[in-house]
C-alpha positions as CSV (number, residue, x, y, z in Angstrom):
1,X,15.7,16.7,8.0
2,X,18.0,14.2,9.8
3,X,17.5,13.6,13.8
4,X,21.1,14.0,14.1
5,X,21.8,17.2,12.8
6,X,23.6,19.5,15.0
7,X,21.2,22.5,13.8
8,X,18.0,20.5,14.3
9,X,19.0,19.3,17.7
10,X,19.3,23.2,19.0
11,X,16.4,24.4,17.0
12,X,14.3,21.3,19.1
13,X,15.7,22.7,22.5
14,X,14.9,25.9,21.8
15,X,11.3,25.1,21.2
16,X,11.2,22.5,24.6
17,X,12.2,25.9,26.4
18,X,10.2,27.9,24.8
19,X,6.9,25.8,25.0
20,X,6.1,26.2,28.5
21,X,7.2,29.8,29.1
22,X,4.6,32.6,29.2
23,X,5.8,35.3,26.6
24,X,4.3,37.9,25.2
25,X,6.2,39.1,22.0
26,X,5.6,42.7,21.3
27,X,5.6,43.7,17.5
28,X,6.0,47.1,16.0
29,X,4.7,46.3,12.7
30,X,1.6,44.1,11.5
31,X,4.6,42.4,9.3
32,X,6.6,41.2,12.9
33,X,3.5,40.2,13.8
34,X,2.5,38.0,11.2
35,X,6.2,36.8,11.3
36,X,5.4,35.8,15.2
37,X,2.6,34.2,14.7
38,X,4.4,32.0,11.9
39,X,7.5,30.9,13.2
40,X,8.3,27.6,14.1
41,X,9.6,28.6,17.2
42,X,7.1,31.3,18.4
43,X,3.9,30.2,17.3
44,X,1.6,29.5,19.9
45,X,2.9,32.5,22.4
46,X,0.9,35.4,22.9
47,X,1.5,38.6,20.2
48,X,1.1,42.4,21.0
49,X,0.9,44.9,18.6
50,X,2.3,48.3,19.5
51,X,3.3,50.8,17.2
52,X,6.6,52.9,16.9
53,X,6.2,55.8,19.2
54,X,7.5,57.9,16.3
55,X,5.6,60.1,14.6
56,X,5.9,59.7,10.9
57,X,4.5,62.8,9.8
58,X,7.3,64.6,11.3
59,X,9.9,62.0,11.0
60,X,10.0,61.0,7.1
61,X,11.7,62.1,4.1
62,X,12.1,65.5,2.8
63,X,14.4,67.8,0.8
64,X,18.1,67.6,1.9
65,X,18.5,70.7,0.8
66,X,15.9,72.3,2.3
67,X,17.0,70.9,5.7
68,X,20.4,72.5,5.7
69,X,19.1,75.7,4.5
70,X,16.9,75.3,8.0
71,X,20.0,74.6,10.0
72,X,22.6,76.9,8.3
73,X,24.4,74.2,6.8
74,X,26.6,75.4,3.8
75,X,25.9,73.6,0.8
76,X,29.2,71.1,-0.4
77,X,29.7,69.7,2.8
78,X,29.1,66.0,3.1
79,X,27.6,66.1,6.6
80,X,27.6,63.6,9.6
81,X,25.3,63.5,11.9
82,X,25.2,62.6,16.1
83,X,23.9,63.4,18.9
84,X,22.3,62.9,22.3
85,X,21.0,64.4,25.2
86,X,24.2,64.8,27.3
87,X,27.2,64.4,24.5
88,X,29.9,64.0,27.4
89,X,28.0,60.6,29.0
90,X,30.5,58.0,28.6
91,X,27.9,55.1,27.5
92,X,27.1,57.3,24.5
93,X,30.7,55.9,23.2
94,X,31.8,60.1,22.9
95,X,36.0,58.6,22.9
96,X,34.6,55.8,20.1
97,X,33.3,58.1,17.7
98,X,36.2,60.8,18.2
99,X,38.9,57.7,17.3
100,X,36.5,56.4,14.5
101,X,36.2,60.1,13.0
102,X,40.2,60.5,13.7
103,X,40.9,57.7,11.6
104,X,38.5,58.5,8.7
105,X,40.0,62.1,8.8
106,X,43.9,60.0,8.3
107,X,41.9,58.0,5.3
108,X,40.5,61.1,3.8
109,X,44.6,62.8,3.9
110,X,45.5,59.8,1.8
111,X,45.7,60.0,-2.0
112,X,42.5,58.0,-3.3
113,X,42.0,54.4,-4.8
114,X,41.5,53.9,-8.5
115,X,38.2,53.5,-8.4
116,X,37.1,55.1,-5.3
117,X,35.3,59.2,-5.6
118,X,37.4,61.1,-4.1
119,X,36.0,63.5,-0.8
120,X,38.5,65.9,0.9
121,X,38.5,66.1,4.7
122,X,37.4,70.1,3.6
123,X,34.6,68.6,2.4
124,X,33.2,67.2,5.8
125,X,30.8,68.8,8.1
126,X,30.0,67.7,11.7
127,X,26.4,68.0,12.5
128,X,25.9,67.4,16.5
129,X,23.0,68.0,18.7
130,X,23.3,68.0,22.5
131,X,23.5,69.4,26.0
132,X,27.2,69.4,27.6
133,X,29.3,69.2,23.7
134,X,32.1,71.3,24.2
135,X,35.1,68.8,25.5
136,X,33.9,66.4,22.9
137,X,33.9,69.4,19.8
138,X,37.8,70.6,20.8
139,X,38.2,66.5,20.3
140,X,37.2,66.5,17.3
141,X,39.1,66.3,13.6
142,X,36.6,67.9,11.2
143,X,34.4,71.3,11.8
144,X,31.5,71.5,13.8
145,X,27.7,72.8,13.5
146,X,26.8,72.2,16.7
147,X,22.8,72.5,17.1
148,X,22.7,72.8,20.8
149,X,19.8,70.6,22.4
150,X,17.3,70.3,20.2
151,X,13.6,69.7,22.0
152,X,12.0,70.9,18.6
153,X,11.1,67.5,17.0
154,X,11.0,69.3,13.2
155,X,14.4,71.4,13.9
156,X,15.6,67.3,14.8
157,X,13.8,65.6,11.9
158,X,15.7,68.7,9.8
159,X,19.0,67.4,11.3
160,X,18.2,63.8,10.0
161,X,16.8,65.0,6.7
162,X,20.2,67.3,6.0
163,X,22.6,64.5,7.0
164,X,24.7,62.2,4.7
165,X,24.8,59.6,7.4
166,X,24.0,59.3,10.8
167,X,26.3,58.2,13.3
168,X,25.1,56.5,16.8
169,X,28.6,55.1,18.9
170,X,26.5,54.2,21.9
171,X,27.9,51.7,24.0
């Protein structure tokens, strides 16, 4: 409310900038959009809305297990998912997510907190997808089910469906 607060004083530059520039926000969602079209900051500037190029009768939620019956995925395993078109490509952050999974294999070695469920480095399975994985799959600490390239958009959505958590290290 005061003319002199700091906050107040950036929010009034950023709108000064703003006023004169010709954007075009682009919104996925009918929710963005309205959100757009609101904002104290944006209002006023042209909206666009253009859908998620996914197709979400493929890409939704199914049975887990289900999934890793498709893939071959023995049941127990708490499983990680990555992948990417060319797994050796440095900006898809291959070294990062070999250190991160190093040190999570050194947590999962240690006896467990209190309070905290206990899962065994045994328990973990690697789910990766991808041309050009096998440097990367010697690298890494925990077994692998590698699914090759997969240009079948169900066999992918599978892949999400049967994961416990996805992992992206993209730089």
């Amino acid at each position: 409310p005061s003319a002199s607060d700091p906050s107040r004083q950036v929010f009034e530059r950023k709108r000064r900038y703003l006023a004169d520039l010709p954007i075009t926000f682009v919104a996925p969602t009918s929710w963005v959009e309205e959100r757009v079209r609101t904002s104290a900051l944006f209002a006023g500037h042209r909206v666009e809305r253009i859908a998620l190029p996914i197709d979400t009768t493929v890409y939704c939620p199914g049975d887990r297990n289900e999934a890793r019956d498709l893939l071959g995925i023995p049941p127990g395993r708490r499983v990680v998912f990555f992948g990417s078109s060319f797994l050796e490509e440095t900006r898809k952050g291959g070294t990062y997510l070999v250190e991160a999974l190093r040190r999570a294999h050194s947590v999962l070695g240690q006896s467990p907190q209190a309070a905290a469920p206990r899962i065994a480095a045994a328990d973990v399975l690697l789910l990766m997808a991808g041309n050009n994985g096998n440097d990367l799959r010697r690298k890494l600490p925990f077994p692998v089910h590698d699914l090759g390239y997969l240009a079948d958009e169900k066999r992918l959505a599978a892949a999400y469906r049967a994961a416990d958590v996805f992992v992206c290290p993209s730089v």
